[in-house]
C-alpha positions as a Markdown table, in Angstrom:
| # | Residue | x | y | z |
|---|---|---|---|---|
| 1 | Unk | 51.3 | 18.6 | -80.8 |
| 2 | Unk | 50.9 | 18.5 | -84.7 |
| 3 | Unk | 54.8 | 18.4 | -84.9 |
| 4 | Unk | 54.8 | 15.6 | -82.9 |
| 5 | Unk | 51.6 | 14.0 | -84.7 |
| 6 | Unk | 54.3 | 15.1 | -88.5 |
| 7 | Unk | 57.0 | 13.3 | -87.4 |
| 8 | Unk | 55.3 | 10.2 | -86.3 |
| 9 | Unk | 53.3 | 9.8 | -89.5 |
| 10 | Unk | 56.4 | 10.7 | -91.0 |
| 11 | Unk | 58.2 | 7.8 | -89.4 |
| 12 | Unk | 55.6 | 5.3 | -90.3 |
| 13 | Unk | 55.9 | 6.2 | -93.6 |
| 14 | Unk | 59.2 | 5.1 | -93.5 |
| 15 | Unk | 58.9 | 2.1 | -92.3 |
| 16 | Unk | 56.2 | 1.4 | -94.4 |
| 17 | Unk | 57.6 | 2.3 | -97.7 |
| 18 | Unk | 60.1 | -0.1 | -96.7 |
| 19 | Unk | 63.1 | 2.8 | -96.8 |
| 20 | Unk | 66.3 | 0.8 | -97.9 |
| 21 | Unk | 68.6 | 3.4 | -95.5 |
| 22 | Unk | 66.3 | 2.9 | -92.4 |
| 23 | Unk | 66.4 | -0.6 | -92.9 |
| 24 | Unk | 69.8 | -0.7 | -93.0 |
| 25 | Unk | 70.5 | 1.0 | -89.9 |
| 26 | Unk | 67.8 | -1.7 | -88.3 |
| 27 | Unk | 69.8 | -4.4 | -89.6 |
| 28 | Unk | 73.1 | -2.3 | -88.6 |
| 29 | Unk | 71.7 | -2.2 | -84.6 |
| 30 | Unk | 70.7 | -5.5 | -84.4 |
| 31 | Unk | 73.9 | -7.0 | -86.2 |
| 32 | Unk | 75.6 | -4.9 | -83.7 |
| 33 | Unk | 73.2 | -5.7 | -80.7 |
| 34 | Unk | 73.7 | -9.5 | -81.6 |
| 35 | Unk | 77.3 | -9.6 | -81.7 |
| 36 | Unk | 77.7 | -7.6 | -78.0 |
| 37 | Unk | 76.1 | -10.4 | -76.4 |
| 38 | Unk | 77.8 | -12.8 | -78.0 |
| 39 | Unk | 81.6 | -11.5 | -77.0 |
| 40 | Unk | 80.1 | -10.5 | -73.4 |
| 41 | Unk | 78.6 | -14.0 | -73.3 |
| 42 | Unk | 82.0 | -15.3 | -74.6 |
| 43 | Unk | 83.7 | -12.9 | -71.0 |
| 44 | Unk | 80.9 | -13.2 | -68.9 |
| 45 | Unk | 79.9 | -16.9 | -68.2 |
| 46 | Unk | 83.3 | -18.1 | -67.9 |
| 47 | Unk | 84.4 | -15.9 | -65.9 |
| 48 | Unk | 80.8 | -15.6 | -63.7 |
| 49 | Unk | 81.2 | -19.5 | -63.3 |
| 50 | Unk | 84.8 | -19.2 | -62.4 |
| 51 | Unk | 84.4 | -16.7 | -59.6 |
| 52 | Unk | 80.9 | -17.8 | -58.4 |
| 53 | Unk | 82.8 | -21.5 | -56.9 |
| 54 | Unk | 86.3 | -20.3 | -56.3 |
| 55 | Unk | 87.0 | -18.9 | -53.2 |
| 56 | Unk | 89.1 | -15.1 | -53.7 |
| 57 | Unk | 90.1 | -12.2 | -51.1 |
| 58 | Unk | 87.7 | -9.3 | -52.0 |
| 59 | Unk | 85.0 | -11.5 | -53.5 |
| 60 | Unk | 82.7 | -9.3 | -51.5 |
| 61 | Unk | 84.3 | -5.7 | -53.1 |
| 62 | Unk | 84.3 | -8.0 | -56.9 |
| 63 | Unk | 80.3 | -8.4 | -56.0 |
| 64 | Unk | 80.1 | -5.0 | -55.0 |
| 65 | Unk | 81.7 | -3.8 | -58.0 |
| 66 | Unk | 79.8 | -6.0 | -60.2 |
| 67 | Unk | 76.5 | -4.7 | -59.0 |
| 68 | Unk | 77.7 | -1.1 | -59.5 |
| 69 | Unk | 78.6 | -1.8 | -63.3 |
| 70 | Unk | 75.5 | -3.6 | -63.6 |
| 71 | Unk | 73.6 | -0.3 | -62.5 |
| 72 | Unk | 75.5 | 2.2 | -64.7 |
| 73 | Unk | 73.4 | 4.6 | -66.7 |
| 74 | Unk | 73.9 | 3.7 | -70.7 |
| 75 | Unk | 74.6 | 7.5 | -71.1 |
| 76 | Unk | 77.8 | 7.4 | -69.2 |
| 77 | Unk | 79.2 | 4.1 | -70.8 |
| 78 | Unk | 78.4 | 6.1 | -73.8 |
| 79 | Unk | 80.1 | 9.5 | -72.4 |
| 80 | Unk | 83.6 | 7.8 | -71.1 |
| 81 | Unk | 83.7 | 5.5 | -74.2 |
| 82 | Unk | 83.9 | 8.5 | -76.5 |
| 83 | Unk | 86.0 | 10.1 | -74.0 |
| 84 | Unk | 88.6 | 7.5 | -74.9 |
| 85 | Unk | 88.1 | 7.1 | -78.1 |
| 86 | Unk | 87.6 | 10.6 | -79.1 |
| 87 | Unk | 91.4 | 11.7 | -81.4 |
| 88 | Unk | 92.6 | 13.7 | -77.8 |
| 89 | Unk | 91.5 | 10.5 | -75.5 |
| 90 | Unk | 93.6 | 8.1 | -74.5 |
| 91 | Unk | 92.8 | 5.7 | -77.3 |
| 92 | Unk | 92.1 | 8.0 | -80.1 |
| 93 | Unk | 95.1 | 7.4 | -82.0 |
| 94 | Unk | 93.1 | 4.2 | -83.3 |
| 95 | Unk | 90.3 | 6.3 | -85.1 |
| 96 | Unk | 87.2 | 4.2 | -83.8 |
| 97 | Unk | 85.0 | 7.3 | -82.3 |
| 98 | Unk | 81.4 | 6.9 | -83.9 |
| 99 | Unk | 82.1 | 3.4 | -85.3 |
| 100 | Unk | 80.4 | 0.0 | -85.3 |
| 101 | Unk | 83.4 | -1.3 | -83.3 |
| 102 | Unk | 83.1 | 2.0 | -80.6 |
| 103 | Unk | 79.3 | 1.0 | -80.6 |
| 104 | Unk | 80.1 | -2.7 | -80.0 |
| 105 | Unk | 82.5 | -1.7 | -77.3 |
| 106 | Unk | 80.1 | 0.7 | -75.3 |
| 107 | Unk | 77.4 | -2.3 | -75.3 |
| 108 | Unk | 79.9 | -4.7 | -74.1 |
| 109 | Unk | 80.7 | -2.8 | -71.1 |
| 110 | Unk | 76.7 | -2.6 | -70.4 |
| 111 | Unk | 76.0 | -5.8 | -71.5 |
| 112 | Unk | 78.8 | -8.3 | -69.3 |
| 113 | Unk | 78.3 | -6.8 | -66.0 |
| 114 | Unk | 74.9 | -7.9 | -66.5 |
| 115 | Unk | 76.0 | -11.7 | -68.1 |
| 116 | Unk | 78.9 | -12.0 | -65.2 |
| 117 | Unk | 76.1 | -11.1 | -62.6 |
| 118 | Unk | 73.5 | -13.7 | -63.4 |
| 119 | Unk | 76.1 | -16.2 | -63.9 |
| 120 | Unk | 78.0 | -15.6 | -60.6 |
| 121 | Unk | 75.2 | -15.3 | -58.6 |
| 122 | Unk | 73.7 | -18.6 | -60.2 |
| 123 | Unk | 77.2 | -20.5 | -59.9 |
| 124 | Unk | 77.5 | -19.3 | -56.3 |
| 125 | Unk | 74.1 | -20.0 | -55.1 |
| 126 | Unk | 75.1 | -23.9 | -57.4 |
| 127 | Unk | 77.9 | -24.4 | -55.2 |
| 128 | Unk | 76.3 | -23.9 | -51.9 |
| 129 | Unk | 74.0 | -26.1 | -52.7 |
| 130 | Unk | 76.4 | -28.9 | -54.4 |
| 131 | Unk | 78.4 | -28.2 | -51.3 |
| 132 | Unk | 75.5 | -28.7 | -48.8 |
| 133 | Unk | 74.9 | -32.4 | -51.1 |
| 134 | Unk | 78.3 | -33.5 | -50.7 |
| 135 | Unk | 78.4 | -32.9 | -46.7 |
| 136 | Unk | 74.8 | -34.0 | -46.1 |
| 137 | Unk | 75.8 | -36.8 | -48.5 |
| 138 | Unk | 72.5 | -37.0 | -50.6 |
| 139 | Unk | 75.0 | -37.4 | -54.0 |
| 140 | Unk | 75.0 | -41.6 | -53.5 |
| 141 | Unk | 78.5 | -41.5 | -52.7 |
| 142 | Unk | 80.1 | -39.9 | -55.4 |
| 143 | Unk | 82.0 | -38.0 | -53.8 |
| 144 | Unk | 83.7 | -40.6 | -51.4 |
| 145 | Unk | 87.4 | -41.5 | -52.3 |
| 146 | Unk | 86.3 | -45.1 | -52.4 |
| 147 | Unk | 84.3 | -44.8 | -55.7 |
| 148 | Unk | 86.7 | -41.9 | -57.2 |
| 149 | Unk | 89.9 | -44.9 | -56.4 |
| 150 | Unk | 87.8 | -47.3 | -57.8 |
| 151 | Unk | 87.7 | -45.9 | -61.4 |
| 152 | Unk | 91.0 | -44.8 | -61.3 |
């Protein structure tokens, strides 16, 4: 217990004496955090929007698939991402193992499941119900050929 009770006061110190290295490597995960989001947000929503009102063979195995992805244990993303990268993978030949750019990669692959997902699910549950306006025709008619012929 008093090694545990060490390294936590330890830790604070360091935070508190404002460390310049622990800082950095703050600044380092967010920076890296911030941009994953913002390429799986760049993949995912297009392509969750995309898929979620297009009709596809296999949407139900892509679904499937999704959900898996979106349930994968960060430790294994981690595992197979330096499997590739490692110098012997696959991919090694590009010398990114323990990288920001390796780091980036790993969190995309956790992060777009996740994006695609939401937006699929929302964009497919949107269409049902656009779809469901247009037939019950609760849309005032914009729909009809005679208004669409009409601004042509």
């Amino acid at each position: 217990m008093a090694l545990l009770m060490e390294g936590l006061k330890e830790a604070l110190l360091l935070l508190f004496r404002f460390d310049r290295e622990v800082y950095g490597i703050i600044g380092l995960s967010i920076g890296l955090s911030f941009t994953s989001t913002i390429f799986s947000a760049i993949i995912g929503i297009p392509l969750g929007l995309y898929l979620g009102i297009k009709p596809f063979r296999f949407k139900k195995t892509f679904t499937r698939t999704i959900y898996t992805m979106m349930s994968l244990p960060p430790v294994v993303i981690g595992l197979l991402v330096a499997l590739f990268l490692s110098r012997s993978g696959p991919l090694g030949s590009l010398g990114l193992i323990f990288t920001p750019t390796a780091m980036v990669i790993a969190q995309m692959i956790l992060i777009t499941p996740i994006i695609l997902g939401i937006v699929y699910n929302d964009a497919k549950q949107q269409d049902a119900e656009v779809a469901y306006n247009r037939d019950a025709d609760y849309t005032f008619d914009c729909f009809s050929d005679r208004i669409w012929k009409s601004h042509l």
